[in-house]
N, C-alpha and C positions, 0 to 999 in steps of 0.2 A: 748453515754450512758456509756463505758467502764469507760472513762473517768472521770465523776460524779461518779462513784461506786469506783475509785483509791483515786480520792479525798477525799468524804467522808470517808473512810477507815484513808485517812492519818490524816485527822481530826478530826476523833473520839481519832485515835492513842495518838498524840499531845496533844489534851484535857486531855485524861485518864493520859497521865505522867503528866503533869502539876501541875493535881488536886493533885499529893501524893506529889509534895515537895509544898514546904513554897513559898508564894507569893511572897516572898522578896531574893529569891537567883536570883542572877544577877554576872554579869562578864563581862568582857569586853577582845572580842575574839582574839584582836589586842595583849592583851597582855597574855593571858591563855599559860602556858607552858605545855612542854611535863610531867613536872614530876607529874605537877596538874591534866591532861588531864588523866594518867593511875592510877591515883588512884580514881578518879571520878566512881559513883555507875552506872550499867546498864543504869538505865531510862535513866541519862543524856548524856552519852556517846551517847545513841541514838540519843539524841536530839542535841548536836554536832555534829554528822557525818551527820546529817538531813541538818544542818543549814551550814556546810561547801559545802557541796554538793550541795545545793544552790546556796551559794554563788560564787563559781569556776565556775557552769555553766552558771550562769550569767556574770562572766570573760570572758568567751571562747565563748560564744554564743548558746552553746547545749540546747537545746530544749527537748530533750529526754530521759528517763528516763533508764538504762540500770540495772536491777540488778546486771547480773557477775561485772560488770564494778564497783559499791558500792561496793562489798563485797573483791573484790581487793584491793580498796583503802582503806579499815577498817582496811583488816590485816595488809595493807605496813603499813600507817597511824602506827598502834599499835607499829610493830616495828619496825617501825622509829625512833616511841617517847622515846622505851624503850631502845634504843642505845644513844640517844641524848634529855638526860632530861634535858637541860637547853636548846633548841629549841624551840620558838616561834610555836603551832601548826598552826598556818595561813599561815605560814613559810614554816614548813616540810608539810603540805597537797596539798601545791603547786608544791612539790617536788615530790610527790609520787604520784600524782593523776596520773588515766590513759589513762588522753585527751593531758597530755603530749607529 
């Protein structure tokens, strides 16, 4: 039940950012660098650190969802980016995650 109630949470979340920007902002995460990634607005920055967070766990194999562990890899993440603005974030988030 915890479960369904995280969920739903994270997809109401998701929904709610979605619906305020334009249907048609797309990027492609392969290539988003660091100097795009720190001037990007709240919502989406969420939804980046969402969607890499995701995707690394799905690398590594974790299963588990750790907040300290996010909120680690948001500030390394941040200043990573803002030391090395022409870094690839897919790059440096692999660098600074903390399953490393």
């Amino acid at each position: 039940m915890k479960k369904l109630i995280i969920l739903s949470v994270a997809l109401l979340f998701s929904s709610a950012v979605f619906a305020k920007k334009e249907a048609n902002v797309k990027f492609d995460m392969n290539e988003l660098r660091c100097s795009e990634f720190i001037e990007m607005d709240e919502d989406t920055v969420g939804v980046v650190l969402t969607w890499l967070s995701g995707y690394l766990a799905n690398s590594t194999g974790e299963t588990r969802f750790n907040g300290d562990h996010f909120d680690k890899f948001s500030e390394s993440l941040n200043t990573f980016c803002g030391r090395n603005l022409d870094s690839k974030v897919l790059d440096a988030s692999r660098q600074v995650s903390p399953s490393r």
